[in-house]
N, C-alpha and C positions, 0 to 999 in steps of 0.2 A: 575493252578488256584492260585492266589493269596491268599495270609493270610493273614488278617487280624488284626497283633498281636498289634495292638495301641486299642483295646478294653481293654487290659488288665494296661490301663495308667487311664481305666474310674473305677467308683465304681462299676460297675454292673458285670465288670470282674476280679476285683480285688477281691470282694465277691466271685464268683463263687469258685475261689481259695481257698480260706481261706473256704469255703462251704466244697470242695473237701477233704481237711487237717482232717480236723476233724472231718468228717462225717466216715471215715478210720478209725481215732483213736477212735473214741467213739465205733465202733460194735466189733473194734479189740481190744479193752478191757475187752470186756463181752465175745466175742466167746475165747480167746486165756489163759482166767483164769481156773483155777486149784486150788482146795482149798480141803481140809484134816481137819476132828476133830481124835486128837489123844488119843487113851487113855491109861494112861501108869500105868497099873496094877502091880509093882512092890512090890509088900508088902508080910508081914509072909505071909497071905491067901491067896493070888494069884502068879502067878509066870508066868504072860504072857501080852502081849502089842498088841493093833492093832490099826489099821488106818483105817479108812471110807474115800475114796476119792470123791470128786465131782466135777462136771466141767462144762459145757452149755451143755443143755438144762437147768442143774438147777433141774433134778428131782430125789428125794433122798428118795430112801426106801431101810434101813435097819431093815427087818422086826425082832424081838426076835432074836435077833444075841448072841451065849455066847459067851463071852470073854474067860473063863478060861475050854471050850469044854474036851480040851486034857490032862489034870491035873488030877490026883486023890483023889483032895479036893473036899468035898462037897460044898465049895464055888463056884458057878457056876453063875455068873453075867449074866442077860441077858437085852440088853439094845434095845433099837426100836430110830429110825428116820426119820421120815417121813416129807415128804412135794413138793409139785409139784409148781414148780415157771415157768417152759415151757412156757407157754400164755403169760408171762409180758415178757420172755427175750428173745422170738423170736420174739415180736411184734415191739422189739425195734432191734433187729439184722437186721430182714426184712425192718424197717424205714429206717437203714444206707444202707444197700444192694440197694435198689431203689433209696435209694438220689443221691450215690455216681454214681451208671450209670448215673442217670438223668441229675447231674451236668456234667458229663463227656460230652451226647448228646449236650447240650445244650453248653458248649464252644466250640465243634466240628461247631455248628451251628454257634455262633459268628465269630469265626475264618475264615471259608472256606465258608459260605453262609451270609456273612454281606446281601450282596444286597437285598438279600431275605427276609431278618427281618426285612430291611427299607422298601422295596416296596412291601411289605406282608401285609397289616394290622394285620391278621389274628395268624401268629406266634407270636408277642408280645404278643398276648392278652393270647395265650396258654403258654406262658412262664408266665406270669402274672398267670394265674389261679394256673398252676401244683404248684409253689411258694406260694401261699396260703395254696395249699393243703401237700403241703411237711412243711412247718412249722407248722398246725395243726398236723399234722402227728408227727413230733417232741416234741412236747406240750403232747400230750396225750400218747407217748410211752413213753417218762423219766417218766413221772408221776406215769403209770402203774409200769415202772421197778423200782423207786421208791419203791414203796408198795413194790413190789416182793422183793428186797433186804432188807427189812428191815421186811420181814417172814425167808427170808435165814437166818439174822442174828440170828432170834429167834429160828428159830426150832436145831441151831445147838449149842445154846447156854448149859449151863449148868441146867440152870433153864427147859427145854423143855427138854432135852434128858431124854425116858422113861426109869426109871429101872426098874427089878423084880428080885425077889431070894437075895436084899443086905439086910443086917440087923448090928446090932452091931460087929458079927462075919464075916461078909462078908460086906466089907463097899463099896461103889462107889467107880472107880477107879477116879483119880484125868483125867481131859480132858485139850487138849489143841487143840482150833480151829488157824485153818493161816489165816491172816491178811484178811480184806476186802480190803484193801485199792486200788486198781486196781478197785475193782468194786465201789467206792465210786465216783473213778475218771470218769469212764463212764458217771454215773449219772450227774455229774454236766457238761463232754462233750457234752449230751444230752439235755441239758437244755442251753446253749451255743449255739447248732445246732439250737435249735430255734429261739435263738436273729438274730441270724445269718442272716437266712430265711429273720424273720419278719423285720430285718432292711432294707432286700435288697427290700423288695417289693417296698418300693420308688422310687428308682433307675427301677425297671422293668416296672412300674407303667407311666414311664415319658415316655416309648420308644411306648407307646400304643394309640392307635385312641383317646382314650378317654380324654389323657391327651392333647395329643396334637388339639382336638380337641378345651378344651375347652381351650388351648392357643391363639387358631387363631380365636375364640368369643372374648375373651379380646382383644386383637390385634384392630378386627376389630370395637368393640364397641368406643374403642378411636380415 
């Protein structure tokens, strides 16, 4: 069977590409993160350090944790973290997971069944729809992981982290959260994945009964 690889000289295949690339890097940013608040209790009243790590799903309960458990000070800090961000970052995991096959099927289709999606009607217009609905699909899950990453950032923030048992004698240990910045990148890969989409609908748009139908009204009205 022949290939078809001169589709990828057109926009619709050039797109799919570029569709491909960064549909990868956007889910592979948010599943492949790893992040840590530190807290480094080194002082006269305390004499212990620990790390709270977290990673995707994104669901964070450290319930009354003491930091200084094993010590024989009555300084015995006990801090809480809580927060469940799941729903926004698998909604947008699952958005790239589906695109990235989607785009995969569908140059599979360019490629090796041109003939088919020329003298198909019916395939354009399904590549047309799924392309609407995967660029909605984009739109609303950066939006959500949006939101989500910016509870992430607050519940691990200083100002959010619960303590009990500090006082003058027993003070907060000093925290150190690791960088967002990977997940900052996702977000704006997600919001990219949609231009993405929404630009190629043009380009999918023209291969479809409907355009070329109303070409050959024009046509025939002159």
């Amino acid at each position: 069977m022949d290939l078809n690889l001169s589709v990828f000289q057109e926009p619709r295949g050039v797109m799919r590409l570029l569709q491909f690339i960064f549909t990868i890097s956007a889910f592979a940013a948010i599943s492949g993160y790893s992040g840590s608040v530190n807290f480094n209790c080194e002082s006269q009243a305390l004499n212990a350090s620990f790390t709270f790590n977290f990673d995707y799903p994104f669901k964070l309960f450290l319930n009354e944790h003491p930091l200084n458990s094993n010590s024989s000070s009555p300084c015995k800090p006990i801090v809480t973290i809580n927060g469940d961000f799941s729903s926004d970052a698998q909604f947008f995991v699952t958005t790239g997971v589906l695109a990235m096959l989607y785009t995969i099927a569908i140059i599979i289709v360019y490629i090796k069944l041109d003939n088919l999606y020329k003298t198909n009607s019916q395939v354009p217009l399904m590549d047309f729809v799924l392309t609407v609905v995967f660029a909605v699909l984009w739109l609303s899950s950066s939006a959500a992981w949006a939101n989500g990453l910016s509870g992430l950032k607050h519940v691990t923030s200083d100002e959010a982290i619960e303590w009990k048992g500090d006082g003058p004698n027993c003070p907060k240990c000093p925290t150190y959260t690791t960088s967002f910045s990977t997940l900052n990148i996702s977000v704006v890969l997600g919001f990219l994945n949609f231009f993405l989409w929404g630009s190629d609908l043009w380009f999918v748009y023209k291969e479809t009964a409907w355009f070329q139908g109303n070409q050959g009204l024009s046509t025939s009205g002159v």
